[in-house]
C-alpha positions in Angstrom: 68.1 17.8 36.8 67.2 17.6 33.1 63.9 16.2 32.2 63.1 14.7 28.8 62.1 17.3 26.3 59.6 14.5 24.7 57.8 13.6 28.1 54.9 16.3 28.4 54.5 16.8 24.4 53.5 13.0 24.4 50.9 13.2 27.3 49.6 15.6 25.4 49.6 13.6 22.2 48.2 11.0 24.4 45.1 12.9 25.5 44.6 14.2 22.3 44.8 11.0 20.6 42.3 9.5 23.1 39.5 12.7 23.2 39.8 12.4 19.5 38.5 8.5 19.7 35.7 9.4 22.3 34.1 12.4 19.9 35.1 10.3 16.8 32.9 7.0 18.9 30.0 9.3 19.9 29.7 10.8 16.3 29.7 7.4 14.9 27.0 6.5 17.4 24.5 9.1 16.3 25.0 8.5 12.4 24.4 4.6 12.8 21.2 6.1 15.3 20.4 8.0 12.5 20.6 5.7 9.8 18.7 3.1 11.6 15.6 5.8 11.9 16.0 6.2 8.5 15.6 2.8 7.6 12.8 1.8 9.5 11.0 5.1 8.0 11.4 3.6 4.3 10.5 0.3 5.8 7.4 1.1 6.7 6.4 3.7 3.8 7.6 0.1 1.6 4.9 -1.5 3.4 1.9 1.2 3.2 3.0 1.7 -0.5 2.2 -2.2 -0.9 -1.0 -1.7 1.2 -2.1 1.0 -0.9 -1.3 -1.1 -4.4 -3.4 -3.9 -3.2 -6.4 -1.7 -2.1 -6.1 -0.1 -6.0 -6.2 -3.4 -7.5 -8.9 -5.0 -5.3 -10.7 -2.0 -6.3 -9.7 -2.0 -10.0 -11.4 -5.5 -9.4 -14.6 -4.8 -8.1 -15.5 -1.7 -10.2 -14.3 -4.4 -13.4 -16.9 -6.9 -11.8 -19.6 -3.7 -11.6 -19.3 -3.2 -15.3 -18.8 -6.7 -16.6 -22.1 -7.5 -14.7 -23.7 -4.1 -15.3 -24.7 -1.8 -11.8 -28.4 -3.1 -12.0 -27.7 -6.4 -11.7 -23.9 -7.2 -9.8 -26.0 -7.3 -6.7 -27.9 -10.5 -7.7 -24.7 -12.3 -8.5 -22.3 -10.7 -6.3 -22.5 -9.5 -2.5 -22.3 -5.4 -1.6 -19.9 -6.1 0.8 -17.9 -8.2 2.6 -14.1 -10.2 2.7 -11.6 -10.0 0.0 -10.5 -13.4 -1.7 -7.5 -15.2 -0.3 -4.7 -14.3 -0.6 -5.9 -11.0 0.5 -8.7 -11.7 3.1 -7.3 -9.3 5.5 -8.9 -6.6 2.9 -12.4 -5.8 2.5 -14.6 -4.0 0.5 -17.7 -1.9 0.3 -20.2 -1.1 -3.0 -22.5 1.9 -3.3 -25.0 2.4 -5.8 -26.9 5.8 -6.0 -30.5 6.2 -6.8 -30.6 7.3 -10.8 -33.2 8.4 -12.9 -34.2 5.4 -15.9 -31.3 5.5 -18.1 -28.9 7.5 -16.4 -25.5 6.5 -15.4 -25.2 5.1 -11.5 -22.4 6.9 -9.7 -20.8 3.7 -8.0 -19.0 4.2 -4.9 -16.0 1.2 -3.9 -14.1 1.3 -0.5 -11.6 -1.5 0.4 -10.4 -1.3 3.9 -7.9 -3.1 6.0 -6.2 -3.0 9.5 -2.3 -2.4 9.8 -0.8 -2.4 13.3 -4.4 -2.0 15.2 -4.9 0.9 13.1 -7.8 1.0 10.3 -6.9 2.0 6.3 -9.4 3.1 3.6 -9.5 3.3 0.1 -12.1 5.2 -1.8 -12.8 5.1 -5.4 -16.4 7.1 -7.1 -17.1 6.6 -10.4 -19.7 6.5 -12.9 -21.1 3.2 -15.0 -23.6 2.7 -17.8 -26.6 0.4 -17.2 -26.0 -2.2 -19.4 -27.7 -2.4 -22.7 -29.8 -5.6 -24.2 -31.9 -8.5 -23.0 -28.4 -11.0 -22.0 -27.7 -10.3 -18.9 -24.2 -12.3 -18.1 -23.0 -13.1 -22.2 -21.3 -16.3 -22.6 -17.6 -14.8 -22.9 -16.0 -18.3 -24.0 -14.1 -17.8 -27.3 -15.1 -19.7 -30.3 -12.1 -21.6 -31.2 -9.5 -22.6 -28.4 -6.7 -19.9 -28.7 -3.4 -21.9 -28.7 -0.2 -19.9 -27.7 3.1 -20.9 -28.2 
C-alpha cells in the first residue's frame, strides 16, 4: 500500500495554520484591551486638565475682582463665598483675607472647588494685594469717547 507523501505534511500545515490564527486572535485581543485602557486614561486626564483650567480662570477672576475693588472693600460689593456664575455653577469659590497691620498688603487667599464623579476637587491660590489708595472707591471705568473698531 502506498500512502500519499502530501497527506500528513498538510495536517500538519493545517494545525499550524490554525494555532497560528488562535495566538495571532488572542494577541490581537490584548492590544485592542490595551489600547482601550489607554484611551479612557487620556480621556479622563482631558477632562481633569479642563477642570483644572476652569478652576485657574475662575480664580484669575476673583483675585481680578479683589484688586479692581481693592481687599478692604470687595466684601461690601461682592460675597466671600458662594456659587460660580453660569455657565460654571457647578464651581465654587472661597475668599480669605488676613488680618494686616494699617498700610500693609493683605495676603488674600482664593479656593474654587467642584465635584467630579462624587469626588470633591480644590484649587488654591495665596497672594498678596495692596489696599487701594485715594478717596474713590469703585472709579467710573467708562471710556471718554466711544472706541469704534473696525
Amino acid at each position: 500500500m502506498v500512502t500519499a507523501p502530501f497527506a500528513f505534511p498538510s495536517a500538519r500545515r493545517r494545525a499550524f495554520v490554525l494555532v497560528d490564527a488562535l495566538v495571532a486572535a488572542v494577541l490581537l485581543g490584548v492590544s485592542l484591551a490595551a489600547v482601550v485602557g489607554m484611551i479612557s486614561s487620556a480621556m479622563s486626564a482631558q477632562r481633569r486638565g479642563e477642570q483644572m483650567e476652569v478652576a485657574a480662570m475662575l480664580l484669575d477672576e476673583q483675585l481680578n475682582l479683589v484688586v479692581a475693588r481693592g481687599p478692604d472693600q470687595y466684601a461690601q460689593r461682592f460675597g466671600l463665598e458662594g456659587r460660580c456664575d453660569p455657565p460654571f455653577q457647578d464651581y465654587t469659590y472661597e475668599l480669605d483675607f488676613d488680618s494686616r497691620s494699617a498700610g500693609e498688603a493683605y495676603t488674600v487667599t482664593a479656593t474654587v472647588a467642584w465635584v467630579d464623579a462624587g469626588r470633591k476637587f480644590t484649587e488654591t491660590v495665596q497672594t498678596k494685594v495692596a489696599p487701594r489708595l485715594g478717596d474713590d472707591a469703585d472709579p467710573d471705568r467708562k471710556p471718554e469717547e466711544n472706541v469704534i473698531r473696525k
